[in-house]
SEKE-286942 format. One record per residue (C-alpha): residue number from 1; residue in three letters; x, y, z. Coordinates in Angstrom, 3 decimals, m for minus. Layout:
# residues N
+-----+------+----------+----------+----------+
!  nr ! rest !        x !        y !        z !
+-----+------+----------+----------+----------+
! NUM !  ALA !        X !        Y !        Z !
...
+-----+------+----------+----------+----------+
//
This chain:
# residues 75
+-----+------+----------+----------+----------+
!  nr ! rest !        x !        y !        z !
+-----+------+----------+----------+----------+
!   1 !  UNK !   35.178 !   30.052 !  m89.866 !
!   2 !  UNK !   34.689 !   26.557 !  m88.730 !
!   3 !  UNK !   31.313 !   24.597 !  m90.362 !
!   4 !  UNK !   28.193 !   24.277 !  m88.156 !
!   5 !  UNK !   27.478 !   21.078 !  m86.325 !
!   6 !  UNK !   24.966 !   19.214 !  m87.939 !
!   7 !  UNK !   22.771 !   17.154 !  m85.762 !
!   8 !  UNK !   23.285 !   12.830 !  m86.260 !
!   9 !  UNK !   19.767 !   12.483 !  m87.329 !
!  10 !  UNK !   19.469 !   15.539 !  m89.377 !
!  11 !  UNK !   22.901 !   14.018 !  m91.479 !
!  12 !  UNK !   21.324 !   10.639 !  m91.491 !
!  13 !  UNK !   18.093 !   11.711 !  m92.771 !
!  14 !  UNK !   20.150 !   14.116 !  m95.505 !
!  15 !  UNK !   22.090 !   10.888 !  m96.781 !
!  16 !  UNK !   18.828 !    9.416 !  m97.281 !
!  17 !  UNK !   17.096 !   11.929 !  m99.184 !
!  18 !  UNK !   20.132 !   12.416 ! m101.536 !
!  19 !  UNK !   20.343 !    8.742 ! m101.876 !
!  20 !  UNK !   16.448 !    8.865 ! m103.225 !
!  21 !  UNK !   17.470 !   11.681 ! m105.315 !
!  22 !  UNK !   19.991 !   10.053 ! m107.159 !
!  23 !  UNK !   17.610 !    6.940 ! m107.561 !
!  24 !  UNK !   14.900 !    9.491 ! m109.166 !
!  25 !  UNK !   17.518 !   11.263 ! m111.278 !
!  26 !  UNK !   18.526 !    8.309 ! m112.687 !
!  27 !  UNK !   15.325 !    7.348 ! m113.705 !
!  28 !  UNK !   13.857 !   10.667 ! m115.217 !
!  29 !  UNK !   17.612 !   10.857 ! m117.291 !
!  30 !  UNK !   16.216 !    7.603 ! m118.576 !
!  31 !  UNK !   12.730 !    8.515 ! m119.692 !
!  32 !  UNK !   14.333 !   11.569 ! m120.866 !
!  33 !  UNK !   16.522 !   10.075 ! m123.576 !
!  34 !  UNK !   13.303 !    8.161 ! m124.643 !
!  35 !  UNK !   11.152 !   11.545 ! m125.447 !
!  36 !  UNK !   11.267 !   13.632 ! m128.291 !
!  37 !  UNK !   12.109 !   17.474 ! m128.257 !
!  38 !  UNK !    8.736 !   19.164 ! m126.785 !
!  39 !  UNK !    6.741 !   20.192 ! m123.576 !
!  40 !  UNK !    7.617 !   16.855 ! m121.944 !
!  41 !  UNK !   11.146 !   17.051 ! m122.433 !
!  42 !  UNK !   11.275 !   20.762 ! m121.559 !
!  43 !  UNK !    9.357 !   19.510 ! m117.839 !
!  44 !  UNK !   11.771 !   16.894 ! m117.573 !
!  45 !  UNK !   15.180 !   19.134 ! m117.767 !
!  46 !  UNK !   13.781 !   21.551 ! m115.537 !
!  47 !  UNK !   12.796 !   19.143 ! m112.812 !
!  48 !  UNK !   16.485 !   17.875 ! m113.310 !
!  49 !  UNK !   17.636 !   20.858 ! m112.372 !
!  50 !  UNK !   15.666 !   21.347 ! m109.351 !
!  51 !  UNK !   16.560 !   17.555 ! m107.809 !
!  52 !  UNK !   20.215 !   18.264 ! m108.822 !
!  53 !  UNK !   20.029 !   21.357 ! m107.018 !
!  54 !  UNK !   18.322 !   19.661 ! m104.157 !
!  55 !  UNK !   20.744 !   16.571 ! m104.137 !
!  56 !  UNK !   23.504 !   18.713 ! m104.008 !
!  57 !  UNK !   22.302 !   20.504 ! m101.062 !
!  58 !  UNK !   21.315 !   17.292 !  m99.198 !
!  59 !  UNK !   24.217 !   15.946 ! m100.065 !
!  60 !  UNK !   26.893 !   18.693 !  m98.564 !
!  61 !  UNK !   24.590 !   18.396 !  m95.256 !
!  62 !  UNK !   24.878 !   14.876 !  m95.422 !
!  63 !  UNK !   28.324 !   14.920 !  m96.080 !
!  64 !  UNK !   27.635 !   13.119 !  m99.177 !
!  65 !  UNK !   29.374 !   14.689 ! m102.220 !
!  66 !  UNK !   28.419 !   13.150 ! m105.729 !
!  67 !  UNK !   31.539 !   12.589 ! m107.936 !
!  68 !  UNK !   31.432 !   12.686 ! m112.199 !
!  69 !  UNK !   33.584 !   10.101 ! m112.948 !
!  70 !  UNK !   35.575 !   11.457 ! m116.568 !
!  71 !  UNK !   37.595 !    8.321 ! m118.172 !
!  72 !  UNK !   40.898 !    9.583 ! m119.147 !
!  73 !  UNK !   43.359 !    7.477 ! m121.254 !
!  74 !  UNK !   46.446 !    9.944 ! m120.014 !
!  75 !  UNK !   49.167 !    7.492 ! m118.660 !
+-----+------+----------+----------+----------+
//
């Protein structure tokens, strides 16, 4: 079953969202290893989720795919 066209603009605008995304993730992973364990931390982790879930659907729209990066020291 071949994929759906997606629409130059609608891609465009996709990358951009997912682009903000990552910018926002970045910066609520950072507050969150500044809190303690409690309600804010709990608010935090589920927003993650939520933007991750969003990014990643922006992102295969978009035809931008994040990649985890693992170091390996295999030669």
């Amino acid at each position: 079953m071949p994929a759906p066209m997606v629409a130059d603009e609608v891609r465009q605008a996709c990358r951009i969202h997912a682009r903000l995304l990552d910018a926002f993730i970045s910066l609520t992973e950072q507050e969150l290893a500044e809190l303690a364990p409690g309600f804010a931390e709990e608010s935090l982790m589920e927003s993650l989720e939520k933007m991750r879930a969003a990014r990643k659907s922006y992102g295969a729209l978009g035809g931008v795919v994040a990649l985890e990066v693992v170091a390996s020291n295999a030669a």
